[in-house]
C-alpha positions, 0 to 999 in steps of 0.5 A: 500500500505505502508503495502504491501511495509513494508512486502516486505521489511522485507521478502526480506532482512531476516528480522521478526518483533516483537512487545509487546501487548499494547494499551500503545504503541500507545502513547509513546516515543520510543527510537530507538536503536542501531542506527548505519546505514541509514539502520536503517531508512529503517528497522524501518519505513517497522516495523511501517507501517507493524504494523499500529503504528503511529509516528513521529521522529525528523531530521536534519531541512537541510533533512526537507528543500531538495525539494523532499527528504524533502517531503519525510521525512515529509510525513513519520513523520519526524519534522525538527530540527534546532539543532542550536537553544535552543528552548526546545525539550523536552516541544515541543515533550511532547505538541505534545503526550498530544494533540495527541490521538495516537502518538509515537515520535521516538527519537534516544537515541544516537543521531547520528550514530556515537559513543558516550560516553553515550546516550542523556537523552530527551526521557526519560524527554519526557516522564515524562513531557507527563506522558507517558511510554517509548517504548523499539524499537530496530533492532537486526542485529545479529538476523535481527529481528526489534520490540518493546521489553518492555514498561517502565513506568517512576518512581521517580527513574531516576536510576532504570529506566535507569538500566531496559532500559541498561539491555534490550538492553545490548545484542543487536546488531546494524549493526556496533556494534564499533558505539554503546555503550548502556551506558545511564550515 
């Protein structure tokens, strides 16, 4: 059913999906980006169910605790959040991928909708703490095409491998460009 439904949702509104052959993208963080619209949301979750990936993404707890609306959110992978807190995200989301088989943990490099300065380092700390490679999701408005791009496989060089991550999604377009800036540091 929720394949049916992603197909529909995609065909609908112009979109085509594309996604890297892996068996490592069935365990990975996968940052989303460009996130600049609720739409994102939409577009992201009909790609996973259309091509069967598992994953997990973390929200607001306050989305998580809303009676129908947070069982919505948790049915569909979301893990609540209370950005309030210093308990560690990173150790907790990369005990989540070592216990797990097949897993992707969807982070929001941006960590907003909105504009920021430079995107926000924890996915790229999950990963290396979960010894696990680095999905490159994206959603291209400009071409209305949603996928995964590149894996990236974390090395001792942090720079580089920040490098290698601006350079693929340099050229892509989210649904308010003014609200992205691509820059990592």
């Amino acid at each position: 059913m929720k394949k049916i439904l992603a197909k529909t949702v995609i065909k609908l509104f112009g979109w085509k999906t594309s996604i890297i052959e892996s068996d490592d993208i069935k365990k990975c963080v996968m940052i989303a980006a460009p996130h600049t619209s609720n739409w994102d949301f939409v577009f992201t979750l009909a790609t996973f169910w259309k091509h069967d990936i598992k994953f997990r993404f973390f929200i607001k707890d306050n989305y998580t605790k809303i009676f129908i609306l947070g069982y919505f959110f948790k049915k569909v992978g979301a893990i609540g959040v209370d950005r309030s807190s210093n308990k560690n995200l990173v150790e907790f989301a990369a005990d989540l991928l070592k216990e797990k088989k097949e897993l992707v943990v969807l982070v929001p490099a941006e960590g907003t909708r909105s504009y920021v300065e430079k995107w926000k380092t924890g996915f790229y700390h999950i990963a290396k703490l979960a010894e696990v490679p680095i999905a490159l999701g994206f959603l291209d408005y400009a071409k209305k095409e949603a996928g995964v791009g590149e894996l990236i496989h974390t090395t001792d060089s942090l720079e580089d491998d920040f490098e290698k991550i601006q350079e693929f999604y340099k050229n892509i377009k989210g649904k308010h460009p003014k609200l992205y800036n691509p820059k990592i540091r």
